[in-house]
C-alpha positions in Angstrom: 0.0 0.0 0.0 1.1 3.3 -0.4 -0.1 5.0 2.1 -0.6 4.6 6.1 -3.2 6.4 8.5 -1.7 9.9 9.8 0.3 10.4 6.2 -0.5 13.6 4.6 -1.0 12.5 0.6 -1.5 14.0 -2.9 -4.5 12.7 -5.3 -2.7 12.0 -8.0 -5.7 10.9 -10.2 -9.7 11.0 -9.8 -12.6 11.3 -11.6 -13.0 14.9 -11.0 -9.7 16.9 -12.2 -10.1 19.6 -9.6 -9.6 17.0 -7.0 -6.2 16.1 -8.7 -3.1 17.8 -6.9 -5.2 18.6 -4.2 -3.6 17.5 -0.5 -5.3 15.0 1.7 -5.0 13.8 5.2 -5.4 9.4 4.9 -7.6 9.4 8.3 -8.3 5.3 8.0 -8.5 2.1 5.8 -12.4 2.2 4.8 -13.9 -1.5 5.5 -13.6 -3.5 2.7 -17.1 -4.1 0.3 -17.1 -7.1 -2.1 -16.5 -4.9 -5.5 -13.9 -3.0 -4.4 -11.1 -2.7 -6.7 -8.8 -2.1 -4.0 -8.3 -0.4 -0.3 -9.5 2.7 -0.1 -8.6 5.5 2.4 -11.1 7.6 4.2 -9.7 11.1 3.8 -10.0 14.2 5.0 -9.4 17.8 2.4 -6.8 19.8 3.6 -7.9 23.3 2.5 -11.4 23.8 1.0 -14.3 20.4 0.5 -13.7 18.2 -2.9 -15.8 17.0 -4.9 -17.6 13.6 -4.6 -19.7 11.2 -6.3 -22.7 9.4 -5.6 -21.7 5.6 -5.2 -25.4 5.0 -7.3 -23.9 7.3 -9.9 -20.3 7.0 -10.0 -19.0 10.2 -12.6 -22.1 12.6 -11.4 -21.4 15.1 -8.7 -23.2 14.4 -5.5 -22.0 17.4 -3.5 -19.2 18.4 -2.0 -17.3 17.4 1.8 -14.0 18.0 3.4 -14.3 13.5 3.8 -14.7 11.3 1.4 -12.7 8.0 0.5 -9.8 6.8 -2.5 -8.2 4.2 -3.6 -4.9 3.7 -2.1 -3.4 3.6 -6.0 -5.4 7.5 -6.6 -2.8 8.6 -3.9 1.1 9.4 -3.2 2.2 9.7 0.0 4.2 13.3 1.1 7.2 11.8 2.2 10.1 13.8 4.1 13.4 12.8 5.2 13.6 11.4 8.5 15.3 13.1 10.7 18.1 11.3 13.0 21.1 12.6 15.3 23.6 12.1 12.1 21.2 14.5 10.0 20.7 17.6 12.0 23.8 19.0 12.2 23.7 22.1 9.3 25.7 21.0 6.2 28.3 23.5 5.3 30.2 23.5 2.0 
């Protein structure tokens, strides 16, 4: 999986392109439903609500809410570099 509860994420792809770029917090692993096409993350907008659909109507706009849930693959984790007692001395050239 790409991502783990806590991460902060970007969508990298969705079926609305204003959600693309945006930055998510990954809140959870939604439980699993017999169709799914893989684990999806309940999320929470960082910023201004997304975007959703209805699950009835996947495509059509169903409102808009700082949650909503995506596929582990529609997301890439914001990684930094950890930080140990080798790294945070200042490098100097």
């Amino acid at each position: 999986m790409n991502c783990k509860p806590g991460d902060l994420a970007y969508v990298i792809r969705d079926e609305f392109p204003e959600n693309e770029g945006r930055i998510v917090e990954v809140l959870a692993l939604s439980p699993p439903e017999e169709d799914d096409e893989g684990p999806y993350w309940e999320v929470r907008f960082i910023g201004a609500p997304g975007p959703f659909s209805d699950w009835d109507f996947p495509g059509e706009r169903a409102g808009y809410d700082l949650e909503c849930c995506f596929l582990d693959a529609q997301l890439r984790p914001i990684n930094g570099v950890p930080v140990t007692e080798e790294e945070r001395d200042e490098v100097t050239a």
